[in-house]
C-alpha positions as CSV (number, residue, x, y, z in Angstrom):
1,X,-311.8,73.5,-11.7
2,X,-310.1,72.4,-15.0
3,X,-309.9,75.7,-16.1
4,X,-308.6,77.1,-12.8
5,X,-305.9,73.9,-13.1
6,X,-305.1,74.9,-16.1
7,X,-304.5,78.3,-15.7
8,X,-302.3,77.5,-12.7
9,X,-300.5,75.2,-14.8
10,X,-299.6,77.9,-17.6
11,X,-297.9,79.6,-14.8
12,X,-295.9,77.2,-12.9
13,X,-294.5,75.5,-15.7
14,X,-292.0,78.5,-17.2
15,X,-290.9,78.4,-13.2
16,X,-289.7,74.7,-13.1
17,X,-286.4,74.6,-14.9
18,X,-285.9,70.7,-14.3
19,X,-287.5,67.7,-15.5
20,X,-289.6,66.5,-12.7
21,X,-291.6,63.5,-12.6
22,X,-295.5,64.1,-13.7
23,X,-296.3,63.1,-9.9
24,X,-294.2,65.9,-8.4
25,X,-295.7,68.5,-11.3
26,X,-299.1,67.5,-9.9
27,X,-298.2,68.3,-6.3
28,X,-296.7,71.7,-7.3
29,X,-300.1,72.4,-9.1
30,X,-302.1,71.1,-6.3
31,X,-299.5,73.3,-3.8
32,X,-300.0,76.8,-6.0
33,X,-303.3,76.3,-6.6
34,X,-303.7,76.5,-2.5
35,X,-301.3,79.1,-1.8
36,X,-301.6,81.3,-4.7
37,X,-299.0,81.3,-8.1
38,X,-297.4,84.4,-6.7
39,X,-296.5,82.7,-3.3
40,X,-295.7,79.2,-4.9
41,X,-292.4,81.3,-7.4
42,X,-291.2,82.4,-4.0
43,X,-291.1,79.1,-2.9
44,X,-287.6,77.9,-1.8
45,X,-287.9,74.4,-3.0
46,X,-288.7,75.8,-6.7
47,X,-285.2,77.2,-6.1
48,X,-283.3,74.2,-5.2
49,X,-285.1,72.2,-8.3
């Protein structure tokens, strides 16, 4: 699972433009990880951040 979080992690953080607290980081981890990196960039929260 580490490795899967890590590999998730490598490809959310270049999305986030905005420093966000580690908390929030961990949800949008825990979020892509479910829905898949792909659908999390399309995500229109990301957007708004």
């Amino acid at each position: 699972m580490n490795k899967d979080l890590a590999l998730v992690a490598a490809r959310i953080d270049p999305l986030i433009k905005v420093s966000i607290p580690e908390s929030e980081r961990a949800a949008f981890y825990s979020f892509a990880y479910n829905v898949g990196t792909g659908a999390f960039a399309k995500f229109s929260l990301l957007k708004r951040k």
